[in-house]
C-alpha positions in Angstrom: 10.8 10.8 21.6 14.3 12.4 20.4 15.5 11.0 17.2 18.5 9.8 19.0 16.1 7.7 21.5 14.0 6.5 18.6 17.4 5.2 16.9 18.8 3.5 19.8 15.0 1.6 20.4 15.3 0.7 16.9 19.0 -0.7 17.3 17.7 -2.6 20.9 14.4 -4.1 19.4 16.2 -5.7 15.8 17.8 -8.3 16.9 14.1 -9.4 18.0 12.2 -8.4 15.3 14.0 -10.9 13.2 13.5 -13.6 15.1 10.0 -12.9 15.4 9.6 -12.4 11.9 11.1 -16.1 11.2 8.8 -17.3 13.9 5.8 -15.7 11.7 6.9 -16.3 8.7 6.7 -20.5 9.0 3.2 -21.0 8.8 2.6 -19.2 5.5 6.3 -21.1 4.2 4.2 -24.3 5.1 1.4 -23.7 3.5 2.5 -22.3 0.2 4.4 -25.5 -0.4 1.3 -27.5 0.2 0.0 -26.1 -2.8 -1.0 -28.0 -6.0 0.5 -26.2 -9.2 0.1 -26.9 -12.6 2.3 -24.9 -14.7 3.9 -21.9 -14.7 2.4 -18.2 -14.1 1.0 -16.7 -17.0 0.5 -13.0 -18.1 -2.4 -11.9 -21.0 -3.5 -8.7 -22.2 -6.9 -6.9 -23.3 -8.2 -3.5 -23.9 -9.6 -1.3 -21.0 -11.0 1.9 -22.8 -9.4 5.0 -22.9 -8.6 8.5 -20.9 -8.2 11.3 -22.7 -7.5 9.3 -25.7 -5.3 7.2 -24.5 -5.5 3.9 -24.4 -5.6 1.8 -21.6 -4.9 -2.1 -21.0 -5.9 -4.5 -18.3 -2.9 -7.2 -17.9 -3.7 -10.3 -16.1 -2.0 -12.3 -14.1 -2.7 -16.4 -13.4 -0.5 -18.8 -11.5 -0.6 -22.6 -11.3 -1.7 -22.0 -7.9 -5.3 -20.7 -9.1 -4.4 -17.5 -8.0 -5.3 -14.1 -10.8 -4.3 -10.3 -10.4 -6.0 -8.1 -12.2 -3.6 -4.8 -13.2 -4.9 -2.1 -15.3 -2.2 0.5 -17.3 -4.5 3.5 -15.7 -2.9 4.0 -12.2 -1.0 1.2 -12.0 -4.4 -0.2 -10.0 -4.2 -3.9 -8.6 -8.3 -4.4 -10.0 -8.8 -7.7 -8.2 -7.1 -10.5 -6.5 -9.2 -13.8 -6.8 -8.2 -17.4 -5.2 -9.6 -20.3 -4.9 -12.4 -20.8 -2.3 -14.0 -24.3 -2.1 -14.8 -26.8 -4.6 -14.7 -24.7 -8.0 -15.5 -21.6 -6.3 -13.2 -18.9 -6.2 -13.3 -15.7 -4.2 -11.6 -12.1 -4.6 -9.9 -10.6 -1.8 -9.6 -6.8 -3.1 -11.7 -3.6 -3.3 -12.3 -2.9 -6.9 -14.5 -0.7 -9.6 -15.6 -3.3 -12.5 -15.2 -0.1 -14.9 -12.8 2.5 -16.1 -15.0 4.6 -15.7 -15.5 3.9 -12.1 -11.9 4.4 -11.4 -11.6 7.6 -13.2 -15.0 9.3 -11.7 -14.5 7.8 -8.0 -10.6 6.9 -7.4 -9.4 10.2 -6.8 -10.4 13.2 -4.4 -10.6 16.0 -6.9 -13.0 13.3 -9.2 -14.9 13.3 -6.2 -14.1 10.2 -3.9 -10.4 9.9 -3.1 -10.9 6.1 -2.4 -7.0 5.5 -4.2 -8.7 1.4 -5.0 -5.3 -0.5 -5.4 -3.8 2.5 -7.3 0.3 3.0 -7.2 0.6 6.4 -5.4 3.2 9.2 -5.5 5.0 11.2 -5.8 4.6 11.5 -2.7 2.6 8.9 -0.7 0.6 10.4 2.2 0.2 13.7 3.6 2.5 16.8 3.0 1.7 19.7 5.8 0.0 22.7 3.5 1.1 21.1 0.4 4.5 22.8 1.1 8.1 21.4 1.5 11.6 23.5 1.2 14.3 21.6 -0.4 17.9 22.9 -0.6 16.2 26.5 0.3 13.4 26.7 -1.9 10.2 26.3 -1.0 8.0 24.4 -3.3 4.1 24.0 -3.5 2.1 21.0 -4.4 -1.6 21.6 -4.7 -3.6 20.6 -1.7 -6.8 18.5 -2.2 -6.9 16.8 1.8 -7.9 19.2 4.7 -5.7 21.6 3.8 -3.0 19.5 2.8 -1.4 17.4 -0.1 -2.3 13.7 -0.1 -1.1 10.9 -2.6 0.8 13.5 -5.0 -1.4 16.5 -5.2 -4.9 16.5 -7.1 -3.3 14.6 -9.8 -1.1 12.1 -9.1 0.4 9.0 -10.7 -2.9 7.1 -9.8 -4.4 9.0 -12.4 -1.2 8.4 -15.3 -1.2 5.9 -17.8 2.1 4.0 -17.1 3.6 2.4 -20.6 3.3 -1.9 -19.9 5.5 -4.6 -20.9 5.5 -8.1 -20.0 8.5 -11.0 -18.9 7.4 -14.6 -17.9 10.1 -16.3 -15.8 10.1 -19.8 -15.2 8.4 -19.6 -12.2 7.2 -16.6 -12.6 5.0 -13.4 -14.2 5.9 -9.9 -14.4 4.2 -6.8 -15.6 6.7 -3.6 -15.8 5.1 0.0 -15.7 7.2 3.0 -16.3 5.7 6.5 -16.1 7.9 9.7 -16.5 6.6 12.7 -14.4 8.1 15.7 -15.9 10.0 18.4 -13.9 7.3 20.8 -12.0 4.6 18.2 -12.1 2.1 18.8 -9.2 5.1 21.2 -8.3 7.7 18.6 -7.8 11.0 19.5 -8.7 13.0 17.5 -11.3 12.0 14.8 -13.8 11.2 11.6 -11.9 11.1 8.1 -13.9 9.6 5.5 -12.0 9.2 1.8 -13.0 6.8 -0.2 -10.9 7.2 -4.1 -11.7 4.5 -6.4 -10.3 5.5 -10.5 -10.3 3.4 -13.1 -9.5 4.7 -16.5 -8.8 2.9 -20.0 -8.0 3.5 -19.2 -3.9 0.9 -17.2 -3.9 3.2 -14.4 -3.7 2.5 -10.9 -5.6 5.9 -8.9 -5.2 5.9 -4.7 -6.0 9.1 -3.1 -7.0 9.9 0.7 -7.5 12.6 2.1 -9.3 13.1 5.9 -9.6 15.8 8.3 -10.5 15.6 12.4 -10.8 17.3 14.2 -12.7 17.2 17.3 -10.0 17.4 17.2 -6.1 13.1 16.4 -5.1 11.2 13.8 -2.3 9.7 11.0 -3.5 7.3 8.2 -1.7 6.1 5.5 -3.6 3.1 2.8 -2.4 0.2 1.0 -3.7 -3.2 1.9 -2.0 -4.7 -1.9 -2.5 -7.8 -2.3 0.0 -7.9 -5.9 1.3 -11.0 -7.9 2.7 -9.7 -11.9 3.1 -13.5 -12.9 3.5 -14.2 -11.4 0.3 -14.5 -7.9 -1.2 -18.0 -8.0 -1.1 -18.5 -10.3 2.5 -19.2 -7.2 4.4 -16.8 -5.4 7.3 -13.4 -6.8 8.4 -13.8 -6.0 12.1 -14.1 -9.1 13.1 -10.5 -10.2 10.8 -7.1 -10.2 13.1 -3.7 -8.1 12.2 0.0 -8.7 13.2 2.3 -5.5 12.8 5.7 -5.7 13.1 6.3 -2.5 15.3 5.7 -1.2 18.8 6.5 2.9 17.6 3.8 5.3 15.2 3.9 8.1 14.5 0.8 10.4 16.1 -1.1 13.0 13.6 -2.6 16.4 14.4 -6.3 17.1 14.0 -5.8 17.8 10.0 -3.8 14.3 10.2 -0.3 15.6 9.5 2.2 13.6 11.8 3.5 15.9 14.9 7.0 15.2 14.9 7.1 12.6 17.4 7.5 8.9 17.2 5.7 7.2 20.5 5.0 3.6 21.6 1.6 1.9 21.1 2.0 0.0 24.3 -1.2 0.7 26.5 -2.9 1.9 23.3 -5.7 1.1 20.7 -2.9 1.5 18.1 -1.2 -1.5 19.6 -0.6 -4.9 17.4 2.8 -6.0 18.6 0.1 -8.9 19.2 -2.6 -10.1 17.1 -5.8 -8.3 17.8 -9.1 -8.0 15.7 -9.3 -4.7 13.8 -12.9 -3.9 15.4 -12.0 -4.6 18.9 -10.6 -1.6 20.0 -11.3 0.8 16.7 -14.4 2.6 18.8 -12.0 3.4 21.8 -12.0 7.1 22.7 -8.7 7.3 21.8 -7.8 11.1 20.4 -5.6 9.3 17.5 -8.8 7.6 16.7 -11.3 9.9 17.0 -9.1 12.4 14.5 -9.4 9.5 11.7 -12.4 8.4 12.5 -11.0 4.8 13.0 -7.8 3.9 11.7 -5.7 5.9 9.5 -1.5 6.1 11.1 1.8 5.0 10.4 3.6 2.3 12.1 7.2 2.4 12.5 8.6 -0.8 11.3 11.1 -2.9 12.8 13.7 -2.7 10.0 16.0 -5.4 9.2 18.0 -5.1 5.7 17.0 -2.3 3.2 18.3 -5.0 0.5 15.7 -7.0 1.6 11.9 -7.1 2.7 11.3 -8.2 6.2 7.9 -9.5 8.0 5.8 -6.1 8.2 2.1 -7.7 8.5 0.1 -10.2 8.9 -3.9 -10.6 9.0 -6.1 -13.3 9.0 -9.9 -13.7 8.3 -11.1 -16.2 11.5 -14.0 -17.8 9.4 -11.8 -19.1 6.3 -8.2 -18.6 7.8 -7.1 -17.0 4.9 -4.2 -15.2 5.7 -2.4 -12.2 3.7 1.8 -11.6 4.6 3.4 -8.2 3.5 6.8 -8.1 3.5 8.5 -4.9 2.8 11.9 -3.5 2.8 10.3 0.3 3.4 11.0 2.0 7.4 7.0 2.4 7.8 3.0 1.3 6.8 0.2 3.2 7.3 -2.7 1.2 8.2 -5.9 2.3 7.1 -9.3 1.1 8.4 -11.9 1.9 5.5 -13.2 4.8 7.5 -14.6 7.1 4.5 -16.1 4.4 2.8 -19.8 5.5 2.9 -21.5 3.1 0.7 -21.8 5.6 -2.1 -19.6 2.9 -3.8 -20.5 0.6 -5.7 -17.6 -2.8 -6.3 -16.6 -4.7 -8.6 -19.5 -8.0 -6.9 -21.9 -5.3 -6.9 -22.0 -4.5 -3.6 -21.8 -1.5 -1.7 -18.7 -0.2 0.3 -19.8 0.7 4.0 -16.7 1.8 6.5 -14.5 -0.8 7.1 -16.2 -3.2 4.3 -11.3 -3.5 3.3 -8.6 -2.2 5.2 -5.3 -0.7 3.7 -1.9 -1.7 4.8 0.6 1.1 2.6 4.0 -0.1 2.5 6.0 3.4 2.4 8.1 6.5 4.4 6.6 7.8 7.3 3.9 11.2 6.1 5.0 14.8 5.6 9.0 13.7 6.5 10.2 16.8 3.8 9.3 18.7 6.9 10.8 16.4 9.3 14.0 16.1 10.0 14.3 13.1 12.6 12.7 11.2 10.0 13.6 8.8 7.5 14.6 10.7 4.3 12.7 11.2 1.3 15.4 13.3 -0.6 16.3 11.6 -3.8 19.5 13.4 -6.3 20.9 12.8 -9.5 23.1 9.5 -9.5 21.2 8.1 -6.9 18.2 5.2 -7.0 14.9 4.8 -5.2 14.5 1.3 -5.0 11.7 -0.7 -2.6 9.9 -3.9 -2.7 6.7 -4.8 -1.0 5.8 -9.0 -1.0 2.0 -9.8 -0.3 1.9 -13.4 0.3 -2.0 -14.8 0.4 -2.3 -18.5 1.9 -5.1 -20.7 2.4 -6.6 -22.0 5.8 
């Protein structure tokens, strides 16, 4: 598909898209105002160890809902998400290490397991062909640590910094700001990029993600968090049987090393397609060529966009056996859905259990992969004076 065609699809299907996304969004509206809350959200910190001598904090997060985020300084990582389940029970709904030390020997690929566990990402989210994009007509080279290729930064990326933490309590609400400066020529980036990530918590159950970055030279940057999500439970076993909602009918179709091909095609009459809600296992063995390269799935959707000011309906799944249902709401062009396929069960999480494929799925808010080297996609090109700004909403309600 031209880029011309793919605009004018985009331009026909909006209109749409929003009213579907109002349709979807009442449910979860309804529910989050059935809610008891007792008080506002509240925000506490505790030491977390150290890397490299520097020291590292685990904030959490409680609303008056009963819902607590776990967020550690090291990689920005979302440790746990944990809601109520049943009388006095309560239930956590990510991936997670229960140690530092798990996150800094397994979390990235050149530590030897590349799982990214509800790390922020960047600076450039995804795959880069080769490592290699030419800005402004020079070439630069990021080190490649993915078949060839440059995934989540390079083989040390800002899941692996230790961001600088402060705290702001709203009246309905909980904040924790990161702020990490990556220094001109890290992971051969060009210019120095300052990013602030700010994660809020308020008592509708809703955990918001904001980026903030400027440059002070011409570079790309693509910013996500890698959370894995199981709504049964993070140690309750495969999500196959769990249903997803994505707001799109495009993706964008890889080559065998997984780097996108240019084109921007329609899931209709595919595996790949969840214009309606289908269970992630029932088509993910399908001898579908896009499958077979990611050995499940592992693609970016193209979103149907509404306002870059503000996030629009991008996803919903739902675990049938306690209808828990998860929202995201983003205000970024694309999400790349991501199956658990590598998990091997070499992992061990934070209920003691071990990650087998497909025990979470992914959903990465962010630009489409390897765009520096694609034209008739969304751009990643941030200059002096300007701002790279997105927010991602995951909204978890009950059955």
């Amino acid at each position: 598909m031209t880029s011309a065609a793919f605009s004018r699809r985009q331009a026909v299907t909006a209109a749409a898209a929003t009213a579907a996304v109002l349709a979807a969004s009442a449910p979860a509206a309804s529910a989050a105002a059935a809610r008891a809350v007792h008080g506002p959200p509240t925000i506490e910190q505790e030491p977390f160890g150290s890397v490299g001598g520097v020291a590292v904090s685990r904030y959490t997060l409680r609303n008056g809902a009963g819902m607590t985020v776990k967020i550690l300084t090291y990689g920005g990582i979302v440790q746990s998400v944990t809601l109520p389940d049943g009388p006095g029970g309560t239930v956590d709904v990510a991936l997670g290490f229960p140690t530092l030390a798990d996150y800094v020997a397994h979390n990235s690929p050149i530590a030897g397991g590349g799982v990214y566990f509800g790390a922020l990402v960047g600076r450039y989210a995804n795959r880069i062909a080769l490592g290699r994009f030419t800005l402004d007509g020079v070439t630069y080279q990021v080190p490649v640590n993915n078949n060839g290729n440059a995934l989540h930064g390079g083989t040390a990326g800002f899941d692996q910094k230790v961001w600088a933490a402060s705290t702001q309590r709203g009246a309905d609400t909980a904040s924790l700001r990161l702020e990490y400066v990556s220094p001109d020529g890290e992971m051969g980036f060009p210019g120095t990029l300052t990013t602030v990530a700010t994660y809020t918590l308020d008592n509708a159950n809703r955990l918001s993600l904001s980026f903030r970055a400027t440059t002070d030279k011409p570079t790309v940057v693509n910013l996500t968090n890698h959370s894995y999500w199981n709504l049964a439970g993070e140690s309750s076993g495969d999500v196959y049987e769990q249903s997803l909602w994505l707001n799109s009918e495009l993706y964008t179709p890889v080559d065998a090393t997984q780097i996108p091909t240019g084109s921007v095609d329609p899931t209709a009459g595919t595996p790949l397609d969840f214009a309606h809600p289908s269970a992630i296992g029932a088509r993910v063995a399908d001898a579908d060529q896009q499958l077979l390269i990611g050995q499940g799935y592992d693609l970016n959707w193209v979103l149907r966009s509404g306002s870059p000011a503000h996030p629009v309906l991008a996803a919903r799944a739902r675990d049938p056996h306690s209808g828990r249902t998860l929202s995201i709401s983003t205000t970024q062009p694309g999400i790349q859905f991501y199956s658990g396929n590598f998990l091997t069960g070499t992992l061990v999480g934070s209920g003691g259990t071990a990650y087998r494929q497909s025990y979470g799925f992914a959903l990465e808010t962010q630009h489409y992969p390897d765009s520096p080297n694609h034209p008739n996609f969304p751009s990643t090109v941030l200059r002096p004076g300007q701002v790279y700004q997105h927010t991602t909403v995951y909204e978890l309600t009950d059955g």
